[in-house]
PyMOL Python script that loads the backbone (N, CA, C, O; Angstrom):
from pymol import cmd

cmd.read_pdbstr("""\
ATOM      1  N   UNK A   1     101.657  67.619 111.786  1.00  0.00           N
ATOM      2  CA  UNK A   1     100.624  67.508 110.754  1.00  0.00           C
ATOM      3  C   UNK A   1      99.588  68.610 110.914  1.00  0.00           C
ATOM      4  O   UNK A   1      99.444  69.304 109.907  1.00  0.00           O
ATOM      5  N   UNK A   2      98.793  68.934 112.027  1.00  0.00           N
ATOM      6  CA  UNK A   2      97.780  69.506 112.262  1.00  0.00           C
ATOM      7  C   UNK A   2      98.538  71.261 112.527  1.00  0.00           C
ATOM      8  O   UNK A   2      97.884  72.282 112.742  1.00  0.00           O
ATOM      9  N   UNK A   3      99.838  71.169 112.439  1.00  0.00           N
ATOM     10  CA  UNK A   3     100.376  72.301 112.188  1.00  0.00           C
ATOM     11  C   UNK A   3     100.654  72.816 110.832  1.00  0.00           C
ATOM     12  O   UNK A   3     100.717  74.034 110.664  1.00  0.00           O
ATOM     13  N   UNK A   4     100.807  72.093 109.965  1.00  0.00           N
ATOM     14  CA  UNK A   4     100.883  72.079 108.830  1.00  0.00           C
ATOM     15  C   UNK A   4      99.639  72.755 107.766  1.00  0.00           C
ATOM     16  O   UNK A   4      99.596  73.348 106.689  1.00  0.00           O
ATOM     17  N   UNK A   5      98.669  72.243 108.835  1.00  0.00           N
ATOM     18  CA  UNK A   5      97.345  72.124 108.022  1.00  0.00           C
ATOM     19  C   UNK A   5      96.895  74.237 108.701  1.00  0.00           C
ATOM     20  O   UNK A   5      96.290  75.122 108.097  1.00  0.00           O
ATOM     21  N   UNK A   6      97.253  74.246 109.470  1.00  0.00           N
ATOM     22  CA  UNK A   6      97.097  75.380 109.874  1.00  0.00           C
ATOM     23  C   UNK A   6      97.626  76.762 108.898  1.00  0.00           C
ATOM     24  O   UNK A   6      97.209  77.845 108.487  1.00  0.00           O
ATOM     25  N   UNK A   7      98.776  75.927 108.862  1.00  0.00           N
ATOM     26  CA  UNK A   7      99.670  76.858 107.973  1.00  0.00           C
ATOM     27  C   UNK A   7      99.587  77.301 106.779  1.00  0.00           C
ATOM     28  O   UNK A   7     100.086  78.304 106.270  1.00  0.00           O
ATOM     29  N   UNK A   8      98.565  76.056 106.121  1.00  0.00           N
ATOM     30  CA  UNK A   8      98.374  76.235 104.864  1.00  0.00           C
ATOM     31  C   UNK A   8      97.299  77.127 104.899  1.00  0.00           C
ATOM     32  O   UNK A   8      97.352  78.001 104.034  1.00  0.00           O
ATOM     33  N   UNK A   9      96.299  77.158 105.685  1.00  0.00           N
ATOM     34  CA  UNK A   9      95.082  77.939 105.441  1.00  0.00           C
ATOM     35  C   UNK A   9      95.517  78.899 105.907  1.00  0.00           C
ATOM     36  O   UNK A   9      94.730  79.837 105.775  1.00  0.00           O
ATOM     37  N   UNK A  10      96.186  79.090 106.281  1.00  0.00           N
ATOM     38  CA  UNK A  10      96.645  80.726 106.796  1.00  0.00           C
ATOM     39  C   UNK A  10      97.178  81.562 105.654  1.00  0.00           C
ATOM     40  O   UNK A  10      97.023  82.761 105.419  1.00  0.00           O
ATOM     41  N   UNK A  11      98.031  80.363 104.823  1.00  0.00           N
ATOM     42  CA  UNK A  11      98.212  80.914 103.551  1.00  0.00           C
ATOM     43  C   UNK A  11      97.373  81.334 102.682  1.00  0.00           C
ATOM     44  O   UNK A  11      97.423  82.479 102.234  1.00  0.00           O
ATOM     45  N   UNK A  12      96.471  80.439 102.322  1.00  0.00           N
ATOM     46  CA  UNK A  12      95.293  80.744 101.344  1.00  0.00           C
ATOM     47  C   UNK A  12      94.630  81.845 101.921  1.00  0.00           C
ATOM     48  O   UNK A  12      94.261  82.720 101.138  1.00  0.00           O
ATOM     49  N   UNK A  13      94.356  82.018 103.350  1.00  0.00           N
ATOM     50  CA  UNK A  13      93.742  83.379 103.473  1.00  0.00           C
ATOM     51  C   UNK A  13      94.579  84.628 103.270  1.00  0.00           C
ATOM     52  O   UNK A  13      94.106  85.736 103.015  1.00  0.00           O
ATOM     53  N   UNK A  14      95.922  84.332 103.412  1.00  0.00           N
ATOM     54  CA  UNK A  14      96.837  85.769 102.838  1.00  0.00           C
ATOM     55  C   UNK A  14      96.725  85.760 101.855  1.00  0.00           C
ATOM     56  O   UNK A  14      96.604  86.926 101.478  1.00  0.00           O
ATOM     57  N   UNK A  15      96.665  84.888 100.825  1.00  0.00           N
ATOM     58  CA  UNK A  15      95.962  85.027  98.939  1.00  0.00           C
ATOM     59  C   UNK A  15      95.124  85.660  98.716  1.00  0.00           C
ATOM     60  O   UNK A  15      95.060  86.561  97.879  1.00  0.00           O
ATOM     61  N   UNK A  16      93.897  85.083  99.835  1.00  0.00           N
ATOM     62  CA  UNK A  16      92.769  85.355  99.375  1.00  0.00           C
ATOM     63  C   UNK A  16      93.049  86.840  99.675  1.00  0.00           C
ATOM     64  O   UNK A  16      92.749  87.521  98.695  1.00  0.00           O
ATOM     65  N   UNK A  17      93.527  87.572 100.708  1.00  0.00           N
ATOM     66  CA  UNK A  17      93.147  88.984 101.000  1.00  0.00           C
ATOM     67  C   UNK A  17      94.101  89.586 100.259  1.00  0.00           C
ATOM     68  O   UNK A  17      94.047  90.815 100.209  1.00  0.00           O
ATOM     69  N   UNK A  18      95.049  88.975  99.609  1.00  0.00           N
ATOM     70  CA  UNK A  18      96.287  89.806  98.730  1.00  0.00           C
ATOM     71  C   UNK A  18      95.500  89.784  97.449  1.00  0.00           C
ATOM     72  O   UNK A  18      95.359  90.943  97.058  1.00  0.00           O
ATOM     73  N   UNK A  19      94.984  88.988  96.716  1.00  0.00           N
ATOM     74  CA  UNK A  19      94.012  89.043  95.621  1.00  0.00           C
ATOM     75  C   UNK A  19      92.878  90.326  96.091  1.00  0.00           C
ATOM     76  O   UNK A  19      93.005  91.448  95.601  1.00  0.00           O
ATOM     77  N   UNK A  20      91.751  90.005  97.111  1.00  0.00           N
ATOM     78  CA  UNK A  20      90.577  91.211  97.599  1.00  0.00           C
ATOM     79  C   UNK A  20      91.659  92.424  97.335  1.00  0.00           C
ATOM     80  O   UNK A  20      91.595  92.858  96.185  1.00  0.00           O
ATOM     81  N   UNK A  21      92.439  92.924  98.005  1.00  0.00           N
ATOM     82  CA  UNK A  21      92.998  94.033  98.011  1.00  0.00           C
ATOM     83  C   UNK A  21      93.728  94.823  96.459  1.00  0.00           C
ATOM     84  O   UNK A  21      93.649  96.042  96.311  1.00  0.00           O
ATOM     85  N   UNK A  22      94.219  94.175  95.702  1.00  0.00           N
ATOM     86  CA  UNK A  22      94.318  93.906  94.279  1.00  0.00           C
ATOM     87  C   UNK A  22      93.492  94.416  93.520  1.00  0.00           C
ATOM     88  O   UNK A  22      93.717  95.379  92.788  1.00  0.00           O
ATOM     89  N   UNK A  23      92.085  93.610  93.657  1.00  0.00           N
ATOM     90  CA  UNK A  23      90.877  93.635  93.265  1.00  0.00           C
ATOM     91  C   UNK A  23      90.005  95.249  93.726  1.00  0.00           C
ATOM     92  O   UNK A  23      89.082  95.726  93.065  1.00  0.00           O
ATOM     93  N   UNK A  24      90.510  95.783  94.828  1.00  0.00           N
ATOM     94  CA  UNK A  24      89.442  97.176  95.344  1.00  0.00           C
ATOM     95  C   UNK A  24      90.704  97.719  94.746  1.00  0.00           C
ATOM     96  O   UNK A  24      90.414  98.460  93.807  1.00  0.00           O
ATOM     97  N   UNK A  25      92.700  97.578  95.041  1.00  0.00           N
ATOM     98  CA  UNK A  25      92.882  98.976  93.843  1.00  0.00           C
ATOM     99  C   UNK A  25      92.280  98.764  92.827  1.00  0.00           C
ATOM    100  O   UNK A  25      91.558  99.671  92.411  1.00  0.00           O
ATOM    101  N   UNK A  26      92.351  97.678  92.179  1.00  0.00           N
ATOM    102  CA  UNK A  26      92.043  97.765  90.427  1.00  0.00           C
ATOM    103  C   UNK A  26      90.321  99.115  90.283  1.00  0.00           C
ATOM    104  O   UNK A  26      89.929 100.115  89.682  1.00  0.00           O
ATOM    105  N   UNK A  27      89.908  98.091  91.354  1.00  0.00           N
ATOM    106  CA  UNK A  27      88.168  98.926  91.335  1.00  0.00           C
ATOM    107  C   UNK A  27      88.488 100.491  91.493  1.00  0.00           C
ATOM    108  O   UNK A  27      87.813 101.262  90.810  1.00  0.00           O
ATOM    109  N   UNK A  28      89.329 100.937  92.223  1.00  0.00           N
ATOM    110  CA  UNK A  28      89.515 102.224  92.693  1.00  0.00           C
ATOM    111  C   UNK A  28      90.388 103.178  91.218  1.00  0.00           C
ATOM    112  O   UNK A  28      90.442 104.391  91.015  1.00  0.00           O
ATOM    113  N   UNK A  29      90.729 102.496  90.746  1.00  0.00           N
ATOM    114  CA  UNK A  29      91.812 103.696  89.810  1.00  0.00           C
ATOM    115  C   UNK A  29      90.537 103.679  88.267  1.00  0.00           C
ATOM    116  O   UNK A  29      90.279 104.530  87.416  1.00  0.00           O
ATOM    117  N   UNK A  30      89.843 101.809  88.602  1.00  0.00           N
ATOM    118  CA  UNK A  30      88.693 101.911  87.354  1.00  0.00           C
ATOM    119  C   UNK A  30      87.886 103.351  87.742  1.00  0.00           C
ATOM    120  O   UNK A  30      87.777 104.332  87.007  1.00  0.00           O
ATOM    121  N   UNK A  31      87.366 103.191  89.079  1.00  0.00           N
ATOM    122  CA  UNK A  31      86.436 104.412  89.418  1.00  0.00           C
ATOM    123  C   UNK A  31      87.046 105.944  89.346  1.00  0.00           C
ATOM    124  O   UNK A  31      86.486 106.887  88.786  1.00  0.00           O
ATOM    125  N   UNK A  32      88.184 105.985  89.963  1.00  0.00           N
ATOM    126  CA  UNK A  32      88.762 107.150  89.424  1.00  0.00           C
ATOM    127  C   UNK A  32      88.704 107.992  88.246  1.00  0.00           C
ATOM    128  O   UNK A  32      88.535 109.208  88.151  1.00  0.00           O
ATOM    129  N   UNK A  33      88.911 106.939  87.216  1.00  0.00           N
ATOM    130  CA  UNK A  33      89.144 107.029  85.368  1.00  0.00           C
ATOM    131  C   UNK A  33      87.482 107.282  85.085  1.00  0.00           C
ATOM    132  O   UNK A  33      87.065 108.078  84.243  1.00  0.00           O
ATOM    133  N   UNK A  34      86.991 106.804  85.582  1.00  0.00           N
ATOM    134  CA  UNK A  34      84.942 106.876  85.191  1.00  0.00           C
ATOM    135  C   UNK A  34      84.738 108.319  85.692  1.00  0.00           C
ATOM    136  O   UNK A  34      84.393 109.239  84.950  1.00  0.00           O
ATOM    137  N   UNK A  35      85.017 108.462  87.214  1.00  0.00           N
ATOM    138  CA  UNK A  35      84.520 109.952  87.563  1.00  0.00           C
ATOM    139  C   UNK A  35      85.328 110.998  86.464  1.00  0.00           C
ATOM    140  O   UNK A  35      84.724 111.953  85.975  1.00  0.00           O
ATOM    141  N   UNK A  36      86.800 110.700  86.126  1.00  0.00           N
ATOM    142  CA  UNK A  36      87.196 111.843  85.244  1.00  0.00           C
ATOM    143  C   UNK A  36      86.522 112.236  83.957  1.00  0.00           C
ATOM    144  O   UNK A  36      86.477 113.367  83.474  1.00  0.00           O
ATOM    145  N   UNK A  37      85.911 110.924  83.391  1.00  0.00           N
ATOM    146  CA  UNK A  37      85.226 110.632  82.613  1.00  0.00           C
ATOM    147  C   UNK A  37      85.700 110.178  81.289  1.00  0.00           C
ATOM    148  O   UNK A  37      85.101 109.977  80.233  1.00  0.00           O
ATOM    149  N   UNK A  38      87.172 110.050  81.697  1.00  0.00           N
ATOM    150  CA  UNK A  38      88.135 108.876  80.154  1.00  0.00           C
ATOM    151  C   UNK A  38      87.703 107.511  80.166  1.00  0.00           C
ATOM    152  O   UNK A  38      88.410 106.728  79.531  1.00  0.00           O
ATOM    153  N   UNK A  39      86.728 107.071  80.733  1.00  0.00           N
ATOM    154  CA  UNK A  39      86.061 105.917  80.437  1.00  0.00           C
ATOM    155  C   UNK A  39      84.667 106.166  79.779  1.00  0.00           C
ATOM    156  O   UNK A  39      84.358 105.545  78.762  1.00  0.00           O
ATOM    157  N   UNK A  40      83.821 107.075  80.356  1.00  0.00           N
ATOM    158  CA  UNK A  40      82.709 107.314  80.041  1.00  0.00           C
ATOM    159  C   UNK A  40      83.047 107.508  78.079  1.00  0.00           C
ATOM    160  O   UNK A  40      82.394 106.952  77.196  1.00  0.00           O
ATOM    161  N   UNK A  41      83.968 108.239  77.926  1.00  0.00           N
ATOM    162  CA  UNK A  41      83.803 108.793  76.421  1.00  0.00           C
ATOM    163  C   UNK A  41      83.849 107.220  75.957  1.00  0.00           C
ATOM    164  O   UNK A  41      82.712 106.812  75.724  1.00  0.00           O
ATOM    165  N   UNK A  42      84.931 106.174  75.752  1.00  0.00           N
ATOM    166  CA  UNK A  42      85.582 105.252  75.215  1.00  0.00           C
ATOM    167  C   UNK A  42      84.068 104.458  75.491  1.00  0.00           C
ATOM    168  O   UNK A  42      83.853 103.735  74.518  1.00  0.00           O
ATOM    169  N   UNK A  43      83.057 104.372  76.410  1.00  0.00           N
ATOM    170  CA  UNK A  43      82.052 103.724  76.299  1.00  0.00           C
ATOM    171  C   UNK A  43      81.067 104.222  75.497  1.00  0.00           C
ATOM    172  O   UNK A  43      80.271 103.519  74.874  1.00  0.00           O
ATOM    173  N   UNK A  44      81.099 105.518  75.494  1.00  0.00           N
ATOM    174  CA  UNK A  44      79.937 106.685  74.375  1.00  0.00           C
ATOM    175  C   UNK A  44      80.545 105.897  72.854  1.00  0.00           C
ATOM    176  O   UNK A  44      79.829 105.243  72.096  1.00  0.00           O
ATOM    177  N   UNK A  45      81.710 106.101  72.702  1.00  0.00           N
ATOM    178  CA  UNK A  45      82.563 105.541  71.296  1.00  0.00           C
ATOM    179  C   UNK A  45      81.862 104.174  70.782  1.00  0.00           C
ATOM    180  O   UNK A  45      81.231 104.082  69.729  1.00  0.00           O
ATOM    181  N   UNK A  46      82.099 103.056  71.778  1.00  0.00           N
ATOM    182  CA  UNK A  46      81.807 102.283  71.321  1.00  0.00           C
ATOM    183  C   UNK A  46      80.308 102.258  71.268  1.00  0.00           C
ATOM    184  O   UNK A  46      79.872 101.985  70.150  1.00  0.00           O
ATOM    185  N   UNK A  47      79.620 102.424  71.984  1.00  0.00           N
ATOM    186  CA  UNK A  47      78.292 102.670  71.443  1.00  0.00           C
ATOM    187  C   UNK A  47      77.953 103.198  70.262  1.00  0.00           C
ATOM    188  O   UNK A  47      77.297 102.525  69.466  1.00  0.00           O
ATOM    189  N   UNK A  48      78.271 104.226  70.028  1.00  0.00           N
ATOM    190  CA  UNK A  48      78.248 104.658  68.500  1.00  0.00           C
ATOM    191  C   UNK A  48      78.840 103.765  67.532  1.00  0.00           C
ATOM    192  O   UNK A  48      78.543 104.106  66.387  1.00  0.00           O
ATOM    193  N   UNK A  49      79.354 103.048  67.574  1.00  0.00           N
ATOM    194  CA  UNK A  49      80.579 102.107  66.986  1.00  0.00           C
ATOM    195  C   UNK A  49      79.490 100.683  66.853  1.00  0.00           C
ATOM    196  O   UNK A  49      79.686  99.810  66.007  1.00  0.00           O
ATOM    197  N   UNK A  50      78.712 100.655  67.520  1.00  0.00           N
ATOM    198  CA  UNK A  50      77.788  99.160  67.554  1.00  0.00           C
ATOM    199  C   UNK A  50      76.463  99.676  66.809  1.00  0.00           C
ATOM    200  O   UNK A  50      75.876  98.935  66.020  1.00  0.00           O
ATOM    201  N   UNK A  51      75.963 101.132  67.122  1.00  0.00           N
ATOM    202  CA  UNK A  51      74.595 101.314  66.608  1.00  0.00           C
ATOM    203  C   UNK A  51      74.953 101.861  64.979  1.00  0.00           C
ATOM    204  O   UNK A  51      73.965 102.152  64.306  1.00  0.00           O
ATOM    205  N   UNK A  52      76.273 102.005  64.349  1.00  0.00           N
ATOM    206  CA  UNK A  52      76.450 102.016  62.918  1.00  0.00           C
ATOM    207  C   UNK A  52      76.329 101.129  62.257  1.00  0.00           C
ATOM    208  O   UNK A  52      76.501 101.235  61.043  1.00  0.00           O
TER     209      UNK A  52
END
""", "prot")
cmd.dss("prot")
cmd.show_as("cartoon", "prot")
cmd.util.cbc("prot")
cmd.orient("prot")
């Protein structure tokens, strides 16, 4: 039982850090795309796109 219970949280923490890790690429290729600045325009766009 108390092995069991071990096991499971061991799991949820490999989730949890397989999700975190997921989460910093996603952040990393977002930041990538911003420094190139193919995000920056598509945010200039829509701005113009809201103040018409």
């Amino acid at each position: 039982m108390r092995a069991a219970k071990v096991s499971s949280r061991n799991l949820t923490l490999a989730a949890y850090f397989y999700w975190l890790n997921r989460m910093m690429h996603f952040y990393g290729m977002l930041k990538q795309e911003m420094d190139s600045g193919a995000i920056y325009i598509s945010f200039e766009q829509l701005d113009q796109a809201i103040n018409e």
